[in-house]
Structures are given as C-alpha cells and as structure tokens.
C-alpha positions in Angstrom: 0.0 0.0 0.0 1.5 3.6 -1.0 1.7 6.6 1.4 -0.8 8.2 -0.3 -3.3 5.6 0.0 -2.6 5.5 3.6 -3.4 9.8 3.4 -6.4 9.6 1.4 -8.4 6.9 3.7 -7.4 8.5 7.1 -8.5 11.9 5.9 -11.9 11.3 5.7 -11.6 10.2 9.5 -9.8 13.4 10.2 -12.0 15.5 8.7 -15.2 14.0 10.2 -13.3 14.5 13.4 -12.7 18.0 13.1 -16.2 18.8 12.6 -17.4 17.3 15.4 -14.8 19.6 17.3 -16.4 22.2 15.4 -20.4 21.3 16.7 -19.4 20.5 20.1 -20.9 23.6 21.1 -21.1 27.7 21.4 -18.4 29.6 23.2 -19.6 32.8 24.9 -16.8 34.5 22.8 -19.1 33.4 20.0 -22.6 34.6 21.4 -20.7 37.8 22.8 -18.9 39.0 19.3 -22.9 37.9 18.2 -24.4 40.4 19.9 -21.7 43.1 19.7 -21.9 42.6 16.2 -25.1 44.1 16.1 -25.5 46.3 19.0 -26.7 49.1 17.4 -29.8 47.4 16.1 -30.7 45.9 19.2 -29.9 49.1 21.4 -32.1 51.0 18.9 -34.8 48.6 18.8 -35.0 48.8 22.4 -35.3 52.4 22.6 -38.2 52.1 19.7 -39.6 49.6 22.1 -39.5 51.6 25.0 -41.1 54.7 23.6 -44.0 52.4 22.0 -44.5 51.1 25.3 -44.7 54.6 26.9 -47.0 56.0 24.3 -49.4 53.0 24.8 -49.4 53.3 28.5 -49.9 57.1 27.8 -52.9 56.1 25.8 -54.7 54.4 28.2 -57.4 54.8 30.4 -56.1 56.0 34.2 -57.4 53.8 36.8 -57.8 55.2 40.3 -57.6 53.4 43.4 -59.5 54.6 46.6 -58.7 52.6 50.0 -60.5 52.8 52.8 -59.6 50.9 56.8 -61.5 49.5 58.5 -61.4 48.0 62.5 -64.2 45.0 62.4 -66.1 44.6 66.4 -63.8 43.3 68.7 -64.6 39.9 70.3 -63.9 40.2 74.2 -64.9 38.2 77.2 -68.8 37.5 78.5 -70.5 39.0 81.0 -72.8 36.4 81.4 -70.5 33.6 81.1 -70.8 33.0 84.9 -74.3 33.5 84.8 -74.6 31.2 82.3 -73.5 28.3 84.4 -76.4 28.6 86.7 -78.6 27.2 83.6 -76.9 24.1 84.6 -78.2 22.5 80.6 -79.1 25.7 79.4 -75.7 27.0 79.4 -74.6 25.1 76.0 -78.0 26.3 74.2 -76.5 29.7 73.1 -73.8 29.0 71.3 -72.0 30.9 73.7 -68.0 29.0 72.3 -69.3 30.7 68.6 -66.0 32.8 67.4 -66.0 35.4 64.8 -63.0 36.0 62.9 -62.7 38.7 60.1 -62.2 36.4 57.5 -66.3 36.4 58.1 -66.8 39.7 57.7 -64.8 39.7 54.6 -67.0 37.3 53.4 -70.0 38.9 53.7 -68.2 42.3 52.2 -68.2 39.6 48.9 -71.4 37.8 49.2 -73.4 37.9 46.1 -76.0 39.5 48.2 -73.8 42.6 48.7 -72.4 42.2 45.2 -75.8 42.7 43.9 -76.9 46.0 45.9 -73.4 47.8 44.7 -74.0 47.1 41.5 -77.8 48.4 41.5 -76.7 51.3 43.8 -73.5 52.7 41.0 -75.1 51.4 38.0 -72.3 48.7 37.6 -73.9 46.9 34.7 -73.8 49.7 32.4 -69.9 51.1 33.9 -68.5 47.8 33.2 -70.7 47.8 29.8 -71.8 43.6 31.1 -75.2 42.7 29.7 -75.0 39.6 32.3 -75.3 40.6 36.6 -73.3 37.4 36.7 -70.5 38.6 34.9 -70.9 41.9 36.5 -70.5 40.5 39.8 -66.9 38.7 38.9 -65.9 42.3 37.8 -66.8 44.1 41.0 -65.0 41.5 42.7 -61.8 41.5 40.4 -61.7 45.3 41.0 -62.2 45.3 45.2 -59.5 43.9 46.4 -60.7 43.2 50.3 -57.8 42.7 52.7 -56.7 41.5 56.5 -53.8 42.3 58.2 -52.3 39.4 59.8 -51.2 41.3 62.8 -53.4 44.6 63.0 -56.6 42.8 62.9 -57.7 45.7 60.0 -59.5 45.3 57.2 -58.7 46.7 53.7 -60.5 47.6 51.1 -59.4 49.2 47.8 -61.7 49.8 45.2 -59.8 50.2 40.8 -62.3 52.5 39.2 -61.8 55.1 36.0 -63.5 57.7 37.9 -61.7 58.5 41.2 -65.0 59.8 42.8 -66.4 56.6 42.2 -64.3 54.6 43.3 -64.1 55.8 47.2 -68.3 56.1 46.9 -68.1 52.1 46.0 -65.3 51.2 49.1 -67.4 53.6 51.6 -70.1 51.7 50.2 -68.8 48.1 51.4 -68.8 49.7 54.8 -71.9 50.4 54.9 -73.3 47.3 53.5 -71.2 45.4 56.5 -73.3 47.8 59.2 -76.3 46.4 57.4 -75.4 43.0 57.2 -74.1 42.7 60.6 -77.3 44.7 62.0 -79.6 42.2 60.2 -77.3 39.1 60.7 -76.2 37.1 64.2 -72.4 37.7 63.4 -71.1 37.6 67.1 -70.7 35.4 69.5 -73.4 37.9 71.9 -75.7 38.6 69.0 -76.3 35.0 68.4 -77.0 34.6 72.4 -78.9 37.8 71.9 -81.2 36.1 69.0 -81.6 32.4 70.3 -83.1 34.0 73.7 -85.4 36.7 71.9 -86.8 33.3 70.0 -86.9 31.4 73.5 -88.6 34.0 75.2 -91.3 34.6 72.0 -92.0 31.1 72.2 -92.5 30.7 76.2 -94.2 33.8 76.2 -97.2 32.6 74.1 -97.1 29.5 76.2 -97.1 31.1 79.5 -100.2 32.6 78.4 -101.9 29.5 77.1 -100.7 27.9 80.8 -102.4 30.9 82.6 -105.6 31.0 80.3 -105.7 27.1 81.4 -105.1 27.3 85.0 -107.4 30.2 85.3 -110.6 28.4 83.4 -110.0 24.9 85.6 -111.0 26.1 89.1 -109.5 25.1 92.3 -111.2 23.1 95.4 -110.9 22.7 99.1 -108.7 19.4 98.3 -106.5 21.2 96.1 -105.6 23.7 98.3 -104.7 21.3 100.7 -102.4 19.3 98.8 -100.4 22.5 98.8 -100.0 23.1 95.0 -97.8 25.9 94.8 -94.4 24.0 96.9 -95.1 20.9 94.6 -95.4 22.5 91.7 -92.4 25.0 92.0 -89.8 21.9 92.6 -91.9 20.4 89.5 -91.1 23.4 87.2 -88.0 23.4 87.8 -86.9 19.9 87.6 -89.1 19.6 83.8 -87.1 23.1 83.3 -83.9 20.9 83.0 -85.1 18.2 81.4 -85.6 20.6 78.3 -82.6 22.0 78.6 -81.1 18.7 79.0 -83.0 17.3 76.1 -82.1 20.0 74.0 -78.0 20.1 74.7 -78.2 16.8 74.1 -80.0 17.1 70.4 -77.2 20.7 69.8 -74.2 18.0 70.6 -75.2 15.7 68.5 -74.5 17.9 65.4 -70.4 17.8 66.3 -69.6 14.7 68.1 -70.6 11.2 67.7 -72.8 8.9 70.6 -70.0 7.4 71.1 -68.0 10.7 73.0 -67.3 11.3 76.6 -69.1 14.1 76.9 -72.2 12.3 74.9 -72.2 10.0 76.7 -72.2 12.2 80.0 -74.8 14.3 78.9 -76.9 11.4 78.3 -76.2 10.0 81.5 -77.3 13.4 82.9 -80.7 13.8 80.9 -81.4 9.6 81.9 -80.9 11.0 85.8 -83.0 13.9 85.1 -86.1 11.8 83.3 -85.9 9.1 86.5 -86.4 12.0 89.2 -89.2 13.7 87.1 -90.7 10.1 87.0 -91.0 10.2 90.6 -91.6 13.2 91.3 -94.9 12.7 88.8 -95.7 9.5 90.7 -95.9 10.9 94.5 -97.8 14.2 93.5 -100.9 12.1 92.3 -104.0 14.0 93.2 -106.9 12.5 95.0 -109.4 13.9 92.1 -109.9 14.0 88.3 -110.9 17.9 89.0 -107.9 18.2 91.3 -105.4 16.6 89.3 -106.5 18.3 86.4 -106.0 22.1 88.2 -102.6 20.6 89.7 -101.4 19.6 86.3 -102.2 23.0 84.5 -100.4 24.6 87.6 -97.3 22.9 87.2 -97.3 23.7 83.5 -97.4 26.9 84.2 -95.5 27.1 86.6 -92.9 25.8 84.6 -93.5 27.8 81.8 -93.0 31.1 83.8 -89.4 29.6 85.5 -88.2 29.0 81.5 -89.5 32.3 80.9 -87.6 34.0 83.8 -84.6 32.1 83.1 -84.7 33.6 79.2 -85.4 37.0 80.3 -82.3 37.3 82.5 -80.3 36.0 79.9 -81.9 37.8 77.1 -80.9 41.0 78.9 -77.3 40.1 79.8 -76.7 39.3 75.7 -78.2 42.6 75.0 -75.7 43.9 77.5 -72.3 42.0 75.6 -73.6 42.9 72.7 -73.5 46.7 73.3 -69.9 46.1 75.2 -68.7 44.1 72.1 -68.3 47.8 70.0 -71.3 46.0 67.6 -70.6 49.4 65.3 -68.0 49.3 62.3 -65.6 51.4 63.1 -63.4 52.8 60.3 -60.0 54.2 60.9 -59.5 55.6 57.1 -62.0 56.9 55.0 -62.2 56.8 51.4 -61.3 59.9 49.3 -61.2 60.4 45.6 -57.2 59.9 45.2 -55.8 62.6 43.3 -53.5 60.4 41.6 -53.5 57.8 39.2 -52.3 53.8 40.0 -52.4 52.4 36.7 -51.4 52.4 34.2 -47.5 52.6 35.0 -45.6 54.2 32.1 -42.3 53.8 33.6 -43.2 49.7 33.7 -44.5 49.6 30.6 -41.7 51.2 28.6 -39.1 49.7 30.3 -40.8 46.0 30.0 -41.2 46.6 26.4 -37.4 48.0 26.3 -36.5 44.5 27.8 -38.2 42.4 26.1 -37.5 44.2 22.5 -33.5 43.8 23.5 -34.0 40.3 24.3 -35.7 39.1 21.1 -33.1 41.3 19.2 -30.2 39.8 21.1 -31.6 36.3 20.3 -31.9 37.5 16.7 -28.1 38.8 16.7 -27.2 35.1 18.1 -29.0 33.3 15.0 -27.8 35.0 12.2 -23.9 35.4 14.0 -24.1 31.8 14.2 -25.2 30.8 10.3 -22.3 33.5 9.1 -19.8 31.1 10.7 -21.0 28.0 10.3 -23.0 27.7 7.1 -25.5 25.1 6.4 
C-alpha cells in the first residue's frame, strides 16, 4: 500500500473529526462577538420599544384606586359567662364558644348579596358595559381587592375605578353594607346569644299565656288547696325546666360529636338521671281527684313555663348587654377619598418591559444569524 493511499483513507476520518470539534458547542466568545456585532440594532430597537411602550401606556385609560380601613367589632370576654352556668343544661344552648374571625366579615363584604346591591346602587352593569349581573359581579369583585392584616386585625378595602369619585363612593359603600349586614345578621358570639333568647322568650311567652288562660278556666277546690299546690309544683317546674334543657343540649351535641363521646355519653347519663327523678316526682304528686289533678297539672305547667320564661329574660338581657360592650358598630379608621393620583397604568413599567423584552428578542436574533455566518449550512 502507497503513502498516499494511507493519506487519502485517514482523511476522511480526520476530517469527520474535526467537525465534530467544530459542533461540540457555542463559546460565549461566539454569542458575545454575536451580539456586539449588532449592537446598534438591538440598542435602537430597544429604545423604539421603550417609547411604543410609553406611548401605549400614555394612551390608556387612568385607573384610580380609593382605600378605605376599616377596625371590624372586637370579640372580648362574656358577661354572662358565669351567669350562664347557673342554667346548669341551658348554658350550652347559646352558642356561647361561637367565634368570629374577620375572615367572616370579609366574606359577607363579597357575598353575592352585597355584590348585587353595589351594583344596583352605581349602575355597575352599564360602567362595566356587562349585559349579564353574573358577569358583573366577577368584575366588581376583580376590581375590590378586600384585605386583612395578619397582625393589626384591619380590614382593607381598595376599590380600581376610571373615575376617582367613584371609586371611594363604591369602598365607603362596602362599609356600609357590612353595618347592614351585621345589623340584620347574628355575626357575634353575643348577637347569636342575643337572637336564640329573643326566640326562646317569643316562644315561652305565648305558652305562658296559654298555661295561665288554662289554669285560670279549671277552678280550684278545698282538696287542692290542701295538697299545697304551689311548693309541689315549683320543685316540678324546675326539675321539667332541666329536662328541656337537658333534652335540648343533648339534640345541639349531636351535630359535632358522635354517641359514642365522653361528653355524649355524660350528657346522656345526665338527661337519663333527670327523666328518672321527674318520674318520681310525677308518681308521689298524684291528686286524689280527676278535677284536682286536672288544676294541679295545668299549675305545674305553668308554673314551669313562667321559671323558663324567667330564666330567658335574665339571659336575654345580659346578651343585650355584651352585645353593646362588644363595639357591635363598624368602626373605620381611614376613610375613602377620591385619590388625586393615578395607579395604573404605570408608564415607567411599561416602557421599560417593552425596552426589555425588545433587547432580548433582538439579542436572540443577533445570536441566530452570527451563528449561520460562521458556520454555514
């Protein structure tokens, strides 16, 4: 075999090799002279870019943001949360453990409900140019941003609107649908107390006066007066009293734990005690008479009817109390103005984003056609 046999078959190897040294990859010398290459094109693109971005931003429609502060009522300790302990049963009725934590009242700031009256009261449908309240509702709530501070407790609400008068009227306005809603609604722990006892005491009121209409229309006799009605049927009262109470803990438990809890199983232990003694109590107090049994039974119902009335007029009265203690008002430590200044749109973002971008799309561009000058397909 000649040398130059030997030199033409190893040079397509050699050749082959070198090319693969030449596609290993791109140096940063390459992508740098790249770019440098055409830095003119890419610095002046940029500052095109810039000044489009600017005159676009300039172009649109100023959106003003009103904010307005507001401290939600304070939760702080019962008054009657010793009193309520002498309701022995009656005490878990209430609801009394009940917390209230802003994120609530944030909610109801974005109920549908109060979605709804904001967007009658400003005419929403026809600002936001929506032919569907749905769709106007998502709107509203895309452009009131409602806020808590982690720390302070506050709630914020700012309100994006064209019109800067507008848009403090509309975050005053969420302030004053949360006075409604929390007027109308049971929100607290005391105004829940407050409205299960105005119920009780409705409800035992018409049947104290049933009991009384009774007792009065049955008479009374010689025998009934000496079987001393009035000592038997006070203990009566009050032993049926908390049976009710018991009977109705028992059902309000039932919702959270299971039969098979401790304190299930306690409370049912406790109503079980309670329904034996009444039992007994029923069985000794026979009267001697159909007449006098008849007066003695009407008696003790109302007799027991006017102890649960008693019992949900005191309490009635010391919710009313917490509930003026517990600062039930909306109090607002900022109140929305018509800012005097413009949010969005930010020019200075918007040109230099575009500025950006437009460099980095030219850069890439430099890179590209650097890299097919010096290595042609």
């Amino acid at each position: 075999m000649s040398m130059n046999d030997a030199n033409s078959k190893a040079s397509p190897r050699d050749s082959s090799s070198s090319w693969d040294d030449e596609d290993d990859g791109i140096s940063l010398s390459e992508l740098a002279g790249a770019i440098l290459g055409q830095w003119k094109i890419i610095l002046a693109g940029s500052v095109l870019a810039g000044a489009a971005g600017l005159g676009a931003a300039s172009l649109m429609k100023p959106v003003f943001t009103a904010r307005t502060v507001v401290m939600p009522p304070q939760q702080q300790q019962s008054s009657a949360a010793a009193a309520l302990g002498s309701l022995g049963a009656l005490a878990g009725l209430a609801g009394g453990s009940i917390k209230s934590p802003v994120d609530q009242y944030i909610a109801l700031m974005q109920s549908a409900t109060v979605s709804d009256r904001l967007i009658d009261r400003f005419k929403l449908m026809e600002v936001y140019e929506e032919e569907f309240r749905s769709v106007a509702r998502k709107t509203l709530l895309t452009k009131a941003i409602i806020t808590a501070g982690k720390k302070d407790g506050l709630i914020v609400v700012e309100v994006d609107d064209h019109d800067p008068k507008r848009a403090a009227d509309i975050a005053n306005a969420y302030v004053d649908e949360l006075r409604l809603m929390t007027n109308t609604l049971a929100v607290s722990e005391a105004q829940q107390r407050r409205r299960f006892f105005e119920q009780q005491l409705e409800v035992t009121k018409k049947r104290l006066t049933e009991a009384q209409v009774a007792l009065q229309e049955s008479g009374f006799s010689a025998g009934v007066l000496r079987a001393e009605p009035k000592a038997a049927a006070d203990g009566y009262a009050r032993l049926r009293a908390e049976v009710t109470a018991a009977e109705v803990r028992l059902q309000t438990m039932r919702r959270t734990l299971a039969d098979s809890a401790p304190e299930m199983q306690q409370q049912q232990a406790q109503l079980e005690a309670l329904r034996s003694e009444l039992a007994k109590l029923e069985q000794r107090e026979a009267a001697p008479s159909s007449k006098d049994a008849g007066y003695i039974g009407r008696y003790r119902d109302y007799k027991y009817q006017e102890t649960l009335f008693d019992l949900y007029a005191k309490q009635f009265e010391l919710a009313r109390l917490d509930e003026s203690r517990e600062g039930g008002l909306i109090q607002v430590v900022d109140v929305a103005t018509a800012p005097d200044r413009k949010s969005k749109p930010k020019r200075a973002m918007y040109a230099l984003g575009a500025a950006v971008l437009a460099g980095l799309l030219l850069s890439v561009r430099a890179v590209v056609i650097g890299l097919r000058a010096r290595r042609p397909l």
